[in-house]
C-alpha positions as CSV (number, residue, x, y, z in Angstrom):
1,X,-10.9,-12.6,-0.3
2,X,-7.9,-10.7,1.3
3,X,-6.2,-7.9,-0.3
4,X,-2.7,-8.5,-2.0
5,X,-1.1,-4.9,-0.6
6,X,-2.4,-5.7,3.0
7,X,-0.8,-9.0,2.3
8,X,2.6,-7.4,1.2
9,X,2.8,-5.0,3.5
10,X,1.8,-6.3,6.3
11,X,1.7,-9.1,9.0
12,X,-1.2,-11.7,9.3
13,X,-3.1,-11.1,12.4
14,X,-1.2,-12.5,15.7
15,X,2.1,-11.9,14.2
16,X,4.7,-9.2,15.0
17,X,7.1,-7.8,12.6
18,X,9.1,-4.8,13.1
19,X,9.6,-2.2,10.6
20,X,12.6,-3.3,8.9
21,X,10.6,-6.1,7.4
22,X,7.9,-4.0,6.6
23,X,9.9,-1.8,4.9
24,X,11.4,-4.8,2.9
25,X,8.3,-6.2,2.0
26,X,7.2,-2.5,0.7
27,X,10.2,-1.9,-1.3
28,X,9.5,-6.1,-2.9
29,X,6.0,-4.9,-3.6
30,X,7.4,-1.8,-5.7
31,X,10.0,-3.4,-7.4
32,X,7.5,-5.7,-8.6
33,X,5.2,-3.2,-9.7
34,X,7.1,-0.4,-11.0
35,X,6.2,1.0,-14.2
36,X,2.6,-0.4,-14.1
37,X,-0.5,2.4,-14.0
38,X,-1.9,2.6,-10.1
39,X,-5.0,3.3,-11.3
40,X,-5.0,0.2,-13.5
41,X,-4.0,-2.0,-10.7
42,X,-6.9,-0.6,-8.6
43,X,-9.2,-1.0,-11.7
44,X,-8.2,-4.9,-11.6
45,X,-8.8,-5.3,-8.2
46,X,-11.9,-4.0,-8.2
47,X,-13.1,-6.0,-10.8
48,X,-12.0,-9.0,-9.9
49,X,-13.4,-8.8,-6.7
50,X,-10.1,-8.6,-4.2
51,X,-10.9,-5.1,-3.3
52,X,-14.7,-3.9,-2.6
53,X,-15.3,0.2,-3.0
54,X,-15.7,0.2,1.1
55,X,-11.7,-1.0,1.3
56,X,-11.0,2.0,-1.4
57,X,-12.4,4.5,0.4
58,X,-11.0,3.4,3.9
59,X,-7.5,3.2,2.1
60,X,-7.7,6.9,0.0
61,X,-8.9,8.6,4.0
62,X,-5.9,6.8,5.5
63,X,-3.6,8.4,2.6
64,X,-5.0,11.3,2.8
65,X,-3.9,11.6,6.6
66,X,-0.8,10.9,6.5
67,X,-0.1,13.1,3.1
68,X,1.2,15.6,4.9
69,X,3.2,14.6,7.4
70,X,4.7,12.4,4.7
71,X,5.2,15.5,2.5
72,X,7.1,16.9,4.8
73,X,9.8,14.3,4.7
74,X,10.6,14.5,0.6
75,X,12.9,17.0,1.3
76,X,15.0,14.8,3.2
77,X,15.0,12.2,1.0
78,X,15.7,14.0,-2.4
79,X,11.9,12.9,-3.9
């Protein structure tokens, strides 16, 4: 079963989409999801099987790389 944020955010395999429609498609998948508990979501997903432990982990290592370069642009943006 695919995972709904991979399906949000990005393009199917053999398709090309620039970053303006990534971005769009990020900003849809928060507006749809804002005030809900991330670690509720991730708790559902698990459960029900859309997202396996192995697709966590791989996910939290690629956050965790790009924290800090991220981090380094709040400033800029006010957040």
């Amino acid at each position: 079963m695919s995972n709904p944020l991979y399906q949000d955010l990005g393009p199917a395999q053999g398709q090309q989409e620039g970053p303006a429609n990534m971005m769009r498609a990020f900003q849809q998948f928060m507006k749809q999801n804002q005030g809900k508990n991330p670690n509720e979501m991730i708790q559902q997903l698990l459960s029900s099987g859309q997202l396996n432990q192995r697709q966590l982990n791989q996910v939290q290592q690629m956050a965790k790389r790009i924290e800090g370069p991220l981090s380094s642009l709040k400033g800029m943006f006010g957040f």
